[in-house]
C-alpha positions in Angstrom: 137.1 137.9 -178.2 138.2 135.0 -180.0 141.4 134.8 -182.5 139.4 134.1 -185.2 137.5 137.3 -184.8 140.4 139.2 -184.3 142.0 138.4 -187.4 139.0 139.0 -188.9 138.7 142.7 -187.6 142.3 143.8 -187.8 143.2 143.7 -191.3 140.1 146.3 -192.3 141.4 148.6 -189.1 145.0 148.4 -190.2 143.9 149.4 -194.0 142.3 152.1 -193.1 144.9 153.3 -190.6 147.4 153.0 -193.9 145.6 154.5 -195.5 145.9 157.9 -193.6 149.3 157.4 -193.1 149.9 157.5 -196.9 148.5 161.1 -197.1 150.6 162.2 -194.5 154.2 160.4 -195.0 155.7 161.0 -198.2 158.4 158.8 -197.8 155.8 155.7 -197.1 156.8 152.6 -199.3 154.9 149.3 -200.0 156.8 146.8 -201.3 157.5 142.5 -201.4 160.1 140.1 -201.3 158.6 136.8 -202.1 160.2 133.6 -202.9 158.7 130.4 -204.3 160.5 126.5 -203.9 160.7 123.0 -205.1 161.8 120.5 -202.3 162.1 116.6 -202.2 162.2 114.4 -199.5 162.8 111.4 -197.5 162.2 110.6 -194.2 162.7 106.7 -192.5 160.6 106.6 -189.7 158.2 110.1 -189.7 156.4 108.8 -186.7 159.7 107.8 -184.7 157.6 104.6 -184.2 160.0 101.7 -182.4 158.6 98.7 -184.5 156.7 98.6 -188.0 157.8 102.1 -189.0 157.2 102.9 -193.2 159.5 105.4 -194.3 157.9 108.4 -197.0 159.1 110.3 -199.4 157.4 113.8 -200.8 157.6 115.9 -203.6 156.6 119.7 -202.0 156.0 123.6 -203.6 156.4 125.8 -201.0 155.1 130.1 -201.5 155.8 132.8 -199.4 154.3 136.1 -200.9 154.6 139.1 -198.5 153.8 142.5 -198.7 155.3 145.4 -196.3 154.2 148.7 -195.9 156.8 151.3 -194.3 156.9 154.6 -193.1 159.0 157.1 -190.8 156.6 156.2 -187.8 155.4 152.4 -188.6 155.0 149.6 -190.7 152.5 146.8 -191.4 153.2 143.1 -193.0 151.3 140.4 -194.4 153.2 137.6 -194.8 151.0 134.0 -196.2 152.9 131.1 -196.9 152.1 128.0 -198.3 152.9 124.1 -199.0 151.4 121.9 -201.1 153.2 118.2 -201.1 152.6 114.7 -202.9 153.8 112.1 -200.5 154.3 108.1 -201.6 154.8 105.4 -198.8 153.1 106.3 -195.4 149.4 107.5 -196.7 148.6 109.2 -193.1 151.7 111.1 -193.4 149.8 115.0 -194.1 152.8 117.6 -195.3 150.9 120.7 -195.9 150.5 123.9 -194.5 149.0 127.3 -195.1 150.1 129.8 -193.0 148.9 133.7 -192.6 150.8 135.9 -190.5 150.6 139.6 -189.9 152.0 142.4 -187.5 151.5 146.0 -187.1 154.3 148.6 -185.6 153.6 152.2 -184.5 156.3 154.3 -183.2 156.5 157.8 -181.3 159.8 159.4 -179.5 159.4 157.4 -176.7 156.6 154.9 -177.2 156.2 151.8 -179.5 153.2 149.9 -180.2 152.5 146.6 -181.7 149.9 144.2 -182.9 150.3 141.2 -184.6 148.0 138.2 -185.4 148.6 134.4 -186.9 146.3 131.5 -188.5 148.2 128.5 -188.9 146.7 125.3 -190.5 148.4 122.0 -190.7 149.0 119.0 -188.9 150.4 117.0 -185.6 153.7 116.0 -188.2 154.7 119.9 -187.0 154.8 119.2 -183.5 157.4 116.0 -182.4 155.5 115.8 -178.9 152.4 115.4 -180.6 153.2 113.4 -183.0 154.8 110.8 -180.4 151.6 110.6 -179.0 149.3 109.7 -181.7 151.5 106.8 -182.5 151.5 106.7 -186.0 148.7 108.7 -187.0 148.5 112.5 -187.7 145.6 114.6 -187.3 144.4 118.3 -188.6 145.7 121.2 -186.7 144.2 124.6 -186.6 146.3 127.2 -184.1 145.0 131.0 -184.3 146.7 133.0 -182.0 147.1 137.2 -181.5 149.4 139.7 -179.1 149.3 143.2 -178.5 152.3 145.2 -176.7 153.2 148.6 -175.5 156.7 149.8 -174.8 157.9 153.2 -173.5 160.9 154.7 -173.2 161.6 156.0 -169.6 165.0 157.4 -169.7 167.7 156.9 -172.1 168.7 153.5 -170.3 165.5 152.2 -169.5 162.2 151.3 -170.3 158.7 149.7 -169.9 156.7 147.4 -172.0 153.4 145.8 -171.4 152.4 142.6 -173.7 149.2 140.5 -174.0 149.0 137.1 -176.1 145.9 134.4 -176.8 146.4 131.7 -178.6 144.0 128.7 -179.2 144.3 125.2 -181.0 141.7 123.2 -182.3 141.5 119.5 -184.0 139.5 118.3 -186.7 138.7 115.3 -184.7 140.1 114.4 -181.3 138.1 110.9 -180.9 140.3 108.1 -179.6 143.3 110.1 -178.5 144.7 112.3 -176.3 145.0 115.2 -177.7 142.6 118.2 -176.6 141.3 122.0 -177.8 142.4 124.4 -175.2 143.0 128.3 -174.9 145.8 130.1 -173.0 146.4 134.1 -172.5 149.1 135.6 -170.7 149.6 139.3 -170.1 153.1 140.5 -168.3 155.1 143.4 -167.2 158.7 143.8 -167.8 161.6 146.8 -167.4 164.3 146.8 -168.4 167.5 149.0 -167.9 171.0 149.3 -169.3 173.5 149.4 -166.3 176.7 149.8 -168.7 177.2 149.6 -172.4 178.3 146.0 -172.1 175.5 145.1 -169.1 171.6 144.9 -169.8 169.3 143.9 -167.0 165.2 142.7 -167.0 163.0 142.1 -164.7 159.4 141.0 -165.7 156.1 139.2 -164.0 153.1 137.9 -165.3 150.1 135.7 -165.0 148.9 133.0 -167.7 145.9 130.7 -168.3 145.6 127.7 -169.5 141.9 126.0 -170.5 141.0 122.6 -172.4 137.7 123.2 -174.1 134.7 120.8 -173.7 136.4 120.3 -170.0 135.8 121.6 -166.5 139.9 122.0 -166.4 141.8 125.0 -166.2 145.6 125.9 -165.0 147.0 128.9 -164.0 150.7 130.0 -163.9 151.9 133.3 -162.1 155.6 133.8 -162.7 158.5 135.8 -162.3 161.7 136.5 -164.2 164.7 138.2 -164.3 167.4 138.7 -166.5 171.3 139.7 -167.0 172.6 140.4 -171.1 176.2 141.0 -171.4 178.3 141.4 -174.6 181.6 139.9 -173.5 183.7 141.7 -176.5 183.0 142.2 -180.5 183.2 138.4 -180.8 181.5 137.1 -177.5 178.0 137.7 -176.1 176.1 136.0 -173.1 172.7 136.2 -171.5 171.3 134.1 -168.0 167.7 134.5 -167.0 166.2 132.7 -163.7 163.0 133.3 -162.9 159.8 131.3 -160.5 156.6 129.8 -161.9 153.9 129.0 -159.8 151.8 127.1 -161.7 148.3 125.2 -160.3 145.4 123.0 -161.4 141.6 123.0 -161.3 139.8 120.0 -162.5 136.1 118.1 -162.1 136.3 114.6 -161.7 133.1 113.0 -160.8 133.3 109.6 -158.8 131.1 106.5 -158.5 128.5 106.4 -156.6 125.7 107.8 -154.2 122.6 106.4 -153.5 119.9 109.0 -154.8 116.2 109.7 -154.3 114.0 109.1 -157.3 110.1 108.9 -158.6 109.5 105.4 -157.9 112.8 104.8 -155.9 116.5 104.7 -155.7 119.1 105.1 -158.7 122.9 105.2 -158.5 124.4 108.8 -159.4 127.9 110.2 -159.8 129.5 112.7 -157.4 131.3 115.7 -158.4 134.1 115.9 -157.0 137.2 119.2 -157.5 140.5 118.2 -157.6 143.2 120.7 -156.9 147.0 120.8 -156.9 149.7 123.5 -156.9 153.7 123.3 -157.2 156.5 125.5 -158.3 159.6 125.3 -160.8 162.6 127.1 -161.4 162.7 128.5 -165.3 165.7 129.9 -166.5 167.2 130.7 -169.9 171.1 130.3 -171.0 173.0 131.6 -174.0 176.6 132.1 -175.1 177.5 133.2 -178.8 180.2 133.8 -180.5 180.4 135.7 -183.7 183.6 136.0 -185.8 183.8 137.0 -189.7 182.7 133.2 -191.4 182.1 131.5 -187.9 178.9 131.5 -185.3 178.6 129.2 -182.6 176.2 129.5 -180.7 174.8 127.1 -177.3 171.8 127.4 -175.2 169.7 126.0 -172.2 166.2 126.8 -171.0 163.2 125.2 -169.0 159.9 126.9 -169.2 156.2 126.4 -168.8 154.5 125.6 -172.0 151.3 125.1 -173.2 150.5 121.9 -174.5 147.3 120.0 -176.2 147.7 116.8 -173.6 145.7 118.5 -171.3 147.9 120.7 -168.6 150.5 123.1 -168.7 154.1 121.3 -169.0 157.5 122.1 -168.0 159.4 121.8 -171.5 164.0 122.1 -171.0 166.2 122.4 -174.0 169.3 122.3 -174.6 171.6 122.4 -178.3 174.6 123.6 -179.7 175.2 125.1 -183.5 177.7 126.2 -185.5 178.2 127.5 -189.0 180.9 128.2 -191.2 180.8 130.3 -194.3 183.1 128.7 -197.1 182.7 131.7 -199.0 180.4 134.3 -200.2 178.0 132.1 -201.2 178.5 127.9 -200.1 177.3 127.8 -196.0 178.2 124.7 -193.6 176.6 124.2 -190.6 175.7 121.4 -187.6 173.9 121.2 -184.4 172.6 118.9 -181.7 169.3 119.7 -179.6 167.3 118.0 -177.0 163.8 118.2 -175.6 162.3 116.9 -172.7 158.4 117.4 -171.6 157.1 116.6 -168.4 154.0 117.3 -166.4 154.6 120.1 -163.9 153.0 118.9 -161.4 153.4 115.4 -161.4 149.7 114.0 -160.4 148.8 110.6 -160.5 148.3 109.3 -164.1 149.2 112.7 -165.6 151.4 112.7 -169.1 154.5 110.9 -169.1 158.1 112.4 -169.6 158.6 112.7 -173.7 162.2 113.3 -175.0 163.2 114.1 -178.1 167.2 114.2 -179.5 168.3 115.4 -183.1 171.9 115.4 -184.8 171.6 118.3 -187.8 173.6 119.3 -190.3 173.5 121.2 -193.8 175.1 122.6 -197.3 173.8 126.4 -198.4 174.5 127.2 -201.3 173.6 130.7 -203.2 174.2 129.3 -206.8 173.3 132.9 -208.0 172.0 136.1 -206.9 168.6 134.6 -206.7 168.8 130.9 -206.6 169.5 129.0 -203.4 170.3 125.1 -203.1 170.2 123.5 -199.8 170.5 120.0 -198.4 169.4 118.8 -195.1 170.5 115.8 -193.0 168.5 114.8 -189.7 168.6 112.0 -187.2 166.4 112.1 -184.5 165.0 109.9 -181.7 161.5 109.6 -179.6 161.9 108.4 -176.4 158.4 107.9 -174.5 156.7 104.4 -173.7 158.6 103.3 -176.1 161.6 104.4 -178.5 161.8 105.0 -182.3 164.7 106.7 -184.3 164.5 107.6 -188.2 166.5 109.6 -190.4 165.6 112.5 -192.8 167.1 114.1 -196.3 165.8 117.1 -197.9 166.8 118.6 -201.4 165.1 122.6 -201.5 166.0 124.7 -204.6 164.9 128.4 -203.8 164.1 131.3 -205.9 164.4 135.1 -204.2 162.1 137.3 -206.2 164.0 140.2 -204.4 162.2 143.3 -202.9 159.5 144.7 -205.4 157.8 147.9 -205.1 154.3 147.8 -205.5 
C-alpha cells in the first residue's frame, strides 16, 4: 500500500476509534498548543556554491496548529505546520513548506501500540546533500512516509518491540539531474533489558529495501545492532551502539551491441546485462551528556546506512558537539559544531562521490514574556564535494505560544 493511501485511510480509522474511546474514558481531553511566527532572514551563499554564489534574504510566517486527544489508555495528534516566505536576491531559492504529521498511541498493562504517518512538501533547500548536488538550483520535494510498532512488556526489566516504516520521495521534475524517486521499507526486531538501574542493554536486527522508481535498481541492507545505555550519575549519562550492515546491489545495465536477426536482415541491439555487488560496514552510535541545573553539553558520533535520492543506499557519519547555558529563567545561550560526510557504501565504479558538510552554530533565546519568544540564529557552514563553497546565515524569529487550549 502506498503512503499516500495510508494517510488517506488512517485519519477516518483513528476518528472513529476516538470516538468510542470518548464514551468510555471520562477523563479523555482534546486540546491544542499552537504557535504562529514572523522570521527574517539572510543567507550569503544558500547553495554553498564555490564561485558566482548570490546571497538571499526572506521575509517568512511560519503555523503550527495541533490538536491532541488524550486518554488513560491512548492518545492521537495531528500536528500541520506551515511556511509561507517572500525571498529577494536568488529567484530559485524556494523557502516553503507545508508539513502534516500525525501519530496514534494505544496502551495496555504490558503492551503499546503505535502508528504514525507524515506528508511533507517542500524543497531540495531542506536537504544540504541535495542541495550540493543540484548546484545552484532547487527542485520540488514531496516525502510521504508511515510506521507502525508493537512493544510488549516481558518482565519488569525487559521487553520486545516489533517496528515497520515506508517512506517514499518524489520530485516534480528530475530531468537533467541526478536526483531520483525511490522507496525504502524496513521492518526490525529489537529487546531490550535493564541489567542494573544505571545499565540498559539492546539488541535488535532487521532487513531494509531500498528501490529507485522508473529503474531496474534495488538495494537491500540486512543489519544487526546492539546497544549499552548507562547513566554515569545525576549529572552524566552515556550510550555506545555497534552494530553490522550488510548491504548489496541489484542493477540492469544494458551494453552495446549484438548482432540480431531481423525481417529483411541484421540490426544492432542492446544486451541486458545484471550487475551485482555486496560489501559490509561497521555502524555504530556514540553519546555522552551532561546535564547540570543551567548547563547541557552534549557530543555524539554515529555512521549509519541511509537512504538517499542519488540512487543507492549511503553510509552517512556524524559527529558535533553542543552546549547551552541558561542565563536566567528566560535569556538561553547556546553553540555547536557538526559534521557530515556521505559516501557510497559500496564504492562501484562511477558511483556518488564523498559529500561533506561542516557547520559552526550558535544562538540567543529569549522568552520576553510568558508567551513571546525572540531568537537569533548565526550559521557558517561549508560544502565540500567537486568543488567547495562556504556562506553564512542570520535569522531573526519572534514567536507567539498560544498555550494549551481545550477544545
Amino acid at each position: 500500500m502506498r503512503a499516500a493511501e495510508l494517510l488517506r485511510i488512517l485519519p477516518p480509522l483513528w476518528c472513529g476509534l476516538l470516538a468510542l474511546a470518548g464514551t468510555r474514558a471520562a477523563a479523555a481531553t482534546l486540546s491544542s498548543e499552537s504557535s504562529v511566527s514572523l522570521a527574517s532572514e539572510y543567507n550569503s551563499n544558500p547553495y554553498l556554491l564555490n564561485s558566482g554564489a548570490n546571497a538571499a534574504e526572506a521575509v517568512a510566517a511560519l503555523a503550527t496548529l495541533p490538536a491532541t486527544y488524550t486518554s488513560d489508555a491512548q492518545s492521537f495528534e495531528v500536528v500541520p505546520s506551515v511556511r509561507f516566505a517572500e525571498t529577494h536576491g536568488n529567484t530559485q531559492l524556494l523557502t516553503d513548506y507545508q508539513y502534516l504529521n500525525a501519530d496514534w498511541h494505544l496502551s495496555s498493562e504490558r503492551d503499546t501500540y503505535t502508528v504514525a504517518g507524515e506528508w511533507h512538501r517542500d524543497s531540495t533547500f531542506y536537504n544540504v546533500f541535495e542541495n550540493a548536488e543540484l548546484r545552484g538550483h532547487t527542485l520540488p520535494r514531496l516525502e510521504e512516509s508511515a510506521n507502525a510498532g508493537w512493544s510488549r512488556a516481558l518482565t519488569e526489566r525487559s521487553n520486545l518491540q516489533l517496528a515497520a516504516t515506508y517512506d517514499q520521495v518524489n520530485y516534480d521534475s528530475r530531468q537533467g539531474f541526478r536526483l531520483g524517486n525511490f522507496n525504502y521499507g524496513q521492518a526490525s526486531l529489537e529487546y531490550d533489558w535493564s541489567l542494573t538501574e544505571r545499565w540498559t542493554s539492546s539488541t535488535a536486527a532487521g532487513y531494509g529495501r531500498y528501490e529507485l522508481r522508473q529503474q531496474d535498481s534495488t538495494n537491500e541492507n540486512r543489519f544487526a545492532q546492539t546497544s549499552l545505555t548507562r547513566a554515569l550519575s545525576e549529572q552524566w549519562s552515556a550510550s555506545a551502539q555497534v552494530g553490522y550492515s550488510r548491504v548489496s546491489s541489484s542493477a540492469e545495465a544494458l551494453l552495446c551491441c549484438a548482432i540480431v536477426p531481423v525481417p529483411g536482415g541484421y540490426a544492432l541491439a542492446y544486451i541486458p546485462v545484471k550487475e551485482s555487488s555486496s560489501g559490509g560496514i561497521i555502524d555504530y552510535t556514540l553519546s555522552l551528556e551532561r546535564r547540570t541545573e543551567r548547563w547541557t553539553l552534549d557530543v555524539s558520533a554515529s555512521r549509519s546506512v541511509q537512504p538517499s535520492s542519488l540512487g543507492a543506499l549511503l553510509t552517512q557519519e556524524n559527529a558535533g558537539a553542543r552546549a547551552s547555558f541558561a542565563l536566567n529563567e528566560r535569556l538561553q545561550l547556546a553553540a555547536g559544531v557538526r559534521s557530515s560526510l556521505q559516501s557510497n557504501s559500496l564504492q562501484q565504479a562511477g558511483a556518488v562521490s564523498s559529500a561533506r558538510y561542516d557547520a559552526i552554530e550558535s544562538d540567543v533565546t529569549w522568552q520576553w514574556t510568558e508567551h513571546w519568544t525572540l531568537a537569533l540564529q548565526g550559521t557558517y557552514s561549508q560544502q565540500r564535494l567537486v568543488s567547495q563553497g562556504s556562506g553564512a546565515a542570520v535569522s531573526v524569529t519572534l514567536s507567539r505560544q498560544f498555550g494549551r487550549i481545550r477544545l
